[in-house]
DODRENLUM-432674 format. One line per field, with one value per residue (C-alpha): residue in one letter; y, x, z. Coordinates in pm, whole numbers. Each point is the difference from the previous one (the first is absolute). Example, Ala and Ser with C-alpha at 12.3 -4.5 7.8 and 13.67 -1.06 7.14 Angstrom:
# DODRENLUM-432674
residu <- c(A, S)
north <- c(-450, 344)
east <- c(1230, 137)
up <- c(780, -66)
//
This chain:
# DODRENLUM-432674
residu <- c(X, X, X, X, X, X, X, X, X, X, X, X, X, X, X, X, X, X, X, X, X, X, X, X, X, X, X, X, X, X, X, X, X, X, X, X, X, X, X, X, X, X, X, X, X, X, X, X, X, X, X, X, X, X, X, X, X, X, X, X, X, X, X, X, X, X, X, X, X, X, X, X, X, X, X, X, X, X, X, X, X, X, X, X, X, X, X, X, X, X, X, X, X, X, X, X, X, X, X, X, X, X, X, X, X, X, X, X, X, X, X, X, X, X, X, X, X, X, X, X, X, X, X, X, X, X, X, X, X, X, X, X, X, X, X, X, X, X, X, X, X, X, X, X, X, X, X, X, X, X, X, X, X, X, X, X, X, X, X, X, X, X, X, X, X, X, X, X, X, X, X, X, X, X, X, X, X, X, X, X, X, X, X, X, X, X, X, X, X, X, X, X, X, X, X, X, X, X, X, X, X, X, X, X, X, X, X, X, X, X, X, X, X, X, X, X, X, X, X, X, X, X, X, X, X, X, X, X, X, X, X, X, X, X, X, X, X, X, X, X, X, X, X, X, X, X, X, X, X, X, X, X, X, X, X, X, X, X, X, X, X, X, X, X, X, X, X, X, X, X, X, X, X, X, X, X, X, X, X, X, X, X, X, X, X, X, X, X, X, X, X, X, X, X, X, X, X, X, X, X, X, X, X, X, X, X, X, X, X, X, X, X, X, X, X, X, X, X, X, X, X, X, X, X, X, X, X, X, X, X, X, X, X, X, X, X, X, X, X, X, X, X, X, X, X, X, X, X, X, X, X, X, X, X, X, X, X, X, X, X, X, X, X, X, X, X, X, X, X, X, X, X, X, X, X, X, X, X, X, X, X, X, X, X, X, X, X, X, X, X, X, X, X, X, X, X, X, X, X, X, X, X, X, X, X, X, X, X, X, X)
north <- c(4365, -247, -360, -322, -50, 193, -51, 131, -11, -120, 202, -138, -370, -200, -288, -310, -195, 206, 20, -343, 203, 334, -142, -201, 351, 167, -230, 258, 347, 74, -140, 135, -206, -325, -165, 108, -48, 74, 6, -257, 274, 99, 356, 28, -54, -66, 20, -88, 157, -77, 328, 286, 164, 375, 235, 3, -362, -83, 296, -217, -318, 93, 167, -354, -165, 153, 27, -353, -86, 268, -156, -366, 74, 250, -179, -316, -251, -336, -291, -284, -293, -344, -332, -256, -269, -62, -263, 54, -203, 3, 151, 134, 364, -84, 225, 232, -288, 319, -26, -360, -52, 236, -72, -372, 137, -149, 340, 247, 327, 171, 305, 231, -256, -267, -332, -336, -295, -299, -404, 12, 284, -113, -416, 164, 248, -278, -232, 248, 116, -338, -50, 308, -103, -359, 272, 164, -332, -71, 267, -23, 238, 90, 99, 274, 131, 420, 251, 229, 255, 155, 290, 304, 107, -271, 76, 354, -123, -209, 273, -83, 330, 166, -252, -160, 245, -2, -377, -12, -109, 105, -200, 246, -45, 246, 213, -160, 223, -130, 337, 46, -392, -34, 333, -200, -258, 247, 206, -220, -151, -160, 137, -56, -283, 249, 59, 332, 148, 298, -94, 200, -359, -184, -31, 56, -348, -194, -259, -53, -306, -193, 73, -366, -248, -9, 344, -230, -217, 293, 154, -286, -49, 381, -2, -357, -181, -292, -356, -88, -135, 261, 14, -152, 66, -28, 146, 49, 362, 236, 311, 344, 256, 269, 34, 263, 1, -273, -259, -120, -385, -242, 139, 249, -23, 196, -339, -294, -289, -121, -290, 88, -183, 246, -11, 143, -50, 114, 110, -334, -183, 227, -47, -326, -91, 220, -186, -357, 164, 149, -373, -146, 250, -79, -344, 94, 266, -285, -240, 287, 92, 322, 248, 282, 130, 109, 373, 203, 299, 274, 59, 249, 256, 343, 341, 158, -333, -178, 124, -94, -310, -123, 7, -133, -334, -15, 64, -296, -200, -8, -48, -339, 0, -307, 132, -214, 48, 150, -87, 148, 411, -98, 56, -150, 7, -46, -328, -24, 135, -55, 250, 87, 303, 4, 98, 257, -133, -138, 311, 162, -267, -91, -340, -152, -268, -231, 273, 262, 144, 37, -242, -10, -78, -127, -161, -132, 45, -158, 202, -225, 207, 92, -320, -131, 261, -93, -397, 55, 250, -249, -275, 103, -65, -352, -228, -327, 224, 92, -154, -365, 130, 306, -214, -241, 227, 159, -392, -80, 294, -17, -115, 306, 198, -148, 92, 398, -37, -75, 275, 282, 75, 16)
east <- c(-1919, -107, 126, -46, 353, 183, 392, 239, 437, 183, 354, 154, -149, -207, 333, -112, -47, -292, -191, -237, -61, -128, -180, -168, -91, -75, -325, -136, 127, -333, -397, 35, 322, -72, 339, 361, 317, 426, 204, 305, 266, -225, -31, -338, -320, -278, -370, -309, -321, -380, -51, 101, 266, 16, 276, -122, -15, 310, 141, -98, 111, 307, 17, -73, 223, 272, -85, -71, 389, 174, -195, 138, 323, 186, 269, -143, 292, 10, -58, 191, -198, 46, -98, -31, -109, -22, -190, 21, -211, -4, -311, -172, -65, -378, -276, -234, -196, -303, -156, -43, -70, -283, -174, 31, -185, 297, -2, -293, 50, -252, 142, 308, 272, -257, -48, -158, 227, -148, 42, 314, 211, -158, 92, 361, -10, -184, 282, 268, -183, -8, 359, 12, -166, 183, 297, -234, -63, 363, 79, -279, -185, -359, -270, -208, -276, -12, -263, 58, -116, 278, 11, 90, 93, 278, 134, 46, 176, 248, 76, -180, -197, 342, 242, -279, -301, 39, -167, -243, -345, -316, -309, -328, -387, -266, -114, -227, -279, -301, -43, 320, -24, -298, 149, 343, -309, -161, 255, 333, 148, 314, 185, 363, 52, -44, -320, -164, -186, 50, 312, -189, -217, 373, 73, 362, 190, -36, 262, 242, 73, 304, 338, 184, -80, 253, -180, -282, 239, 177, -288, -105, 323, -11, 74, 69, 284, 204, 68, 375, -52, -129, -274, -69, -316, -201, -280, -103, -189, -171, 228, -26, 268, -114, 220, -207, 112, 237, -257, -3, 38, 65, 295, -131, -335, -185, -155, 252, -19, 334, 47, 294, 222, 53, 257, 11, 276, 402, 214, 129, -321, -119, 331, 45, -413, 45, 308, -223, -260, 230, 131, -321, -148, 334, -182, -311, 78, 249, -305, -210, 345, -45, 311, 52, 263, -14, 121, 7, -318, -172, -338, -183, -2, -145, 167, 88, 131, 138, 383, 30, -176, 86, 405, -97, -118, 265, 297, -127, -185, -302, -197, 89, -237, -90, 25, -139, 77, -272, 140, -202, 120, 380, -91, -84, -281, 2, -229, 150, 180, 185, 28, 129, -127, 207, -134, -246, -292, 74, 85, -321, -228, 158, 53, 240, 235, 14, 272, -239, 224, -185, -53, 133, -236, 53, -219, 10, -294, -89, -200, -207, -171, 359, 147, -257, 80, 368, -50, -236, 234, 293, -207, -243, -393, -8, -53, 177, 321, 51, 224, -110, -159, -174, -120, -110, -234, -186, -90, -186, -234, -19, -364, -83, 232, -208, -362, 136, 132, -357, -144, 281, -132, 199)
up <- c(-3484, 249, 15, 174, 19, 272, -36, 306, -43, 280, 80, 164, -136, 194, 166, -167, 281, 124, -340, 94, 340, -86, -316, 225, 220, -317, -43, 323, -181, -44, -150, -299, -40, -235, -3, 33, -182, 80, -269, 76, 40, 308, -168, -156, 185, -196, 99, -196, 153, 0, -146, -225, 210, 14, 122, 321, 60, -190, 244, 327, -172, -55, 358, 188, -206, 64, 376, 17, -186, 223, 323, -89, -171, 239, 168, -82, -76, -184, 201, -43, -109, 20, -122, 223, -243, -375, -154, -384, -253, -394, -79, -304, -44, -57, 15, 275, 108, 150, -339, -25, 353, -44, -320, 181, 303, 185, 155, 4, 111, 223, 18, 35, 148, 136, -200, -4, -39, -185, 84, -230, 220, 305, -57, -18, 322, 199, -92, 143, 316, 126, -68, 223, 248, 70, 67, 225, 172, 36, 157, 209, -123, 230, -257, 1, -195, -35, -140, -270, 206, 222, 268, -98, 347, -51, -303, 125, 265, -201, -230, -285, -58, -9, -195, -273, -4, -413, 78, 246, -67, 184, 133, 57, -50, -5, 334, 264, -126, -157, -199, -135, -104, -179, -219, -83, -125, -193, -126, -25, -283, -187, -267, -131, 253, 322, 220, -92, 350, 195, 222, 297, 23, 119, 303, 89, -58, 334, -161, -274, -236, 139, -229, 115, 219, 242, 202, 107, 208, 154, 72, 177, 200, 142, 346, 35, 124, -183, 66, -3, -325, -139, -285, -346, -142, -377, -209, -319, -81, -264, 32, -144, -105, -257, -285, -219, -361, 100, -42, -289, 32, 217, 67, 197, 118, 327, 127, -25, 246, 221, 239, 235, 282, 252, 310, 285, 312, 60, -328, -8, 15, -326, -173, 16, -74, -336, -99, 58, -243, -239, -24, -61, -206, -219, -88, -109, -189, -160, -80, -157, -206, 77, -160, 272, 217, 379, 73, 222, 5, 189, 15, -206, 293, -103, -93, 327, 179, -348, 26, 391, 5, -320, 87, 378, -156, -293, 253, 257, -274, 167, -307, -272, -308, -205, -350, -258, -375, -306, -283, -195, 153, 58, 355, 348, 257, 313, 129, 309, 321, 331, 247, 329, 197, 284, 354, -127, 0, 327, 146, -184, 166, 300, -104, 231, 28, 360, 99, -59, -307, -306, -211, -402, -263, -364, -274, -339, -203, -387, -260, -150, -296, -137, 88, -236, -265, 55, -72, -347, -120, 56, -84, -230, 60, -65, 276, -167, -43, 327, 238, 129, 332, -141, -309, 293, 147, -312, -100, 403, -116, -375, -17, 210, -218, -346, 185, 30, -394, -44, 151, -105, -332, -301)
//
């Protein structure tokens, strides 16, 4: 009898403190694979598909699952996590502010993990991002402006391919032949959100979508050499990171946009220039009474360099997430992050320091689409209840705001 429903046991159990991680990984088991569930024991895997599931499929389901847990969970070990900060708040349990936010047209999505933010969300995010940037401007930030476009000979040669290829987005466009173009204009189509054309009409991606912003500048310093004083630098950026059945709100989207303070010089120089932000951050995130907590993280790396990497960053605390709290799932999301890379990516790029050493690199970078989920689900979705500065902001564009309520429909 076929099912939709294809349920795997776990002996020995999945060690709790991996289940977010390879339900995250399951979202790439396979297509037919519409969302993923692990029992909180950590012994039950449960996978709801597309399609009826027969013997053979559930067969290979079952086969990457368990391939997938062994790959992650041999020898892994608990890291040891800390918190750095807490800053608690009494907050109601509220609601999922996604549905009201989009029957509002406060957000509209476009597609799969891509939205529009409306005047309300983007009064709030325009608020914050120029907070960050007076930090920027203390520190003496230079500003830059980056594409979205970025090379993919780079990201090879950072590693990305090999540590986050579950993510990467690619940039194509049809051959340079008239032929084969003017039958994509006969012929193509779109269905189910996706492009329907014979893929022989693509060229081969020439460039991929940037994943953070903090690449462009590196790129940019390769083969350089550093002033004493090393380097502070800003920019804001659309950046993309596929997420699959992950996105489902703005929680986790494909296309989110990030402004980021990035630093570049000695250890030191990046310590101590992460601290200053940390600091400063601290009071903003005070005036937006925002509940959260810092921690320390790793990045979502993928299967074969997840165990390695993973304890590499816990074990030096490379990695300090800003978690903010959703009241409304009992959980936390992360809006924000400092991070310290050490002297890899001036190894990788032959970015040097005066002594001809290479040069460390670290960044903090703001989310602003789940920031914005963060505050409204803390705060609810009226303007006049959030806190002074926030509320602030919505009123300098609430004519604007009233024009779009006129135009939004019912």
């Amino acid at each position: 009898m076929q099912s939709n429903l294809v349920q795997v046991a776990q002996s020995p159990a999945i060690p709790r403190f991996l289940i977010n991680d390879v339900l995250s990984k399951l979202a790439y088991i396979h297509e037919a694979v519409n969302a993923a569930e692990i029992s909180e024991s950590g012994d039950l895997v449960r996978l709801f598909l597309r399609v009826s599931c027969d013997a053979m499929l559930e067969r290979e389901l079952q086969q990457r699952v368990q391939l997938l847990i062994k790959s992650m969970a041999e020898d892994a070990f608990e890291p040891e996590l800390r918190i750095i900060e807490e800053h608690a708040r009494d907050l109601p349990n509220g609601k999922d502010p996604m549905p009201d936010l989009l029957a509002r047209r406060a957000v509209v999505q476009e597609g799969p993990g891509y939205f529009v933010l409306g005047p309300l969300l983007t009064a709030l995010i325009s608020y914050v991002e120029d907070r960050v940037i007076e930090v920027a401007n203390a520190l003496g930030a230079i500003s830059f402006r980056f594409p979205a476009l970025i090379s993919p000979r780079y990201l090879e040669r950072v590693q990305y391919f090999k540590n986050f290829p579950h993510s990467l987005s690619f940039a194509s466009h049809l051959r340079e032949n008239l032929t084969e173009i003017q039958r994509f204009a006969d012929e193509a189509s779109a269905a189910d959100g996706t492009v329907i054309a014979d893929t022989a009409l693509f060229a081969k991606p020439p460039a991929m979508l940037a994943p953070t912003v903090c690449h462009h500048l590196y790129l940019t310093l390769t083969d350089s050499r550093l002033s004493p004083q090393g380097l502070v630098a800003t920019a804001s950026g659309n950046c993309f990171r596929y997420e699959s059945i992950n996105m489902i709100s703005l929680e986790r989207v494909w296309n989110f946009t990030m402004r980021e303070i990035i630093f570049v010089g000695n250890d030191e120089q990046v310590r101590d220039r992460l601290e200053v932000a940390r600091a400063s951050m601290r009071s903003i995130f005070e005036e937006i009474k925002l509940d959260y907590k810092i921690m320390t993280a790793n990045d979502p790396f993928f299967i074969g360099t997840f165990r390695d990497h993973a304890a590499y960053q816990a074990a030096f605390e490379l990695k300090y997430e800003v978690r903010a709290r959703l009241p409304y799932k009992n959980g936390t999301v992360a809006v924000a992050s400092y991070n310290r890379h050490g002297d890899f990516f001036g190894r990788t790029l032959n970015i040097q320091l005066t002594d001809g050493s290479p040069a460390c690199t670290g960044c903090f970078g703001i989310g602003f689409e789940r920031l914005a989920l963060a505050v409204v689900a803390q705060h609810g979705l009226d303007p006049h209840k959030w806190p002074e500065p926030l509320c602030n902001a919505a009123e300098r564009v609430r004519d604007r705001m009233l024009a779009f309520d006129l135009i939004s429909g019912p």
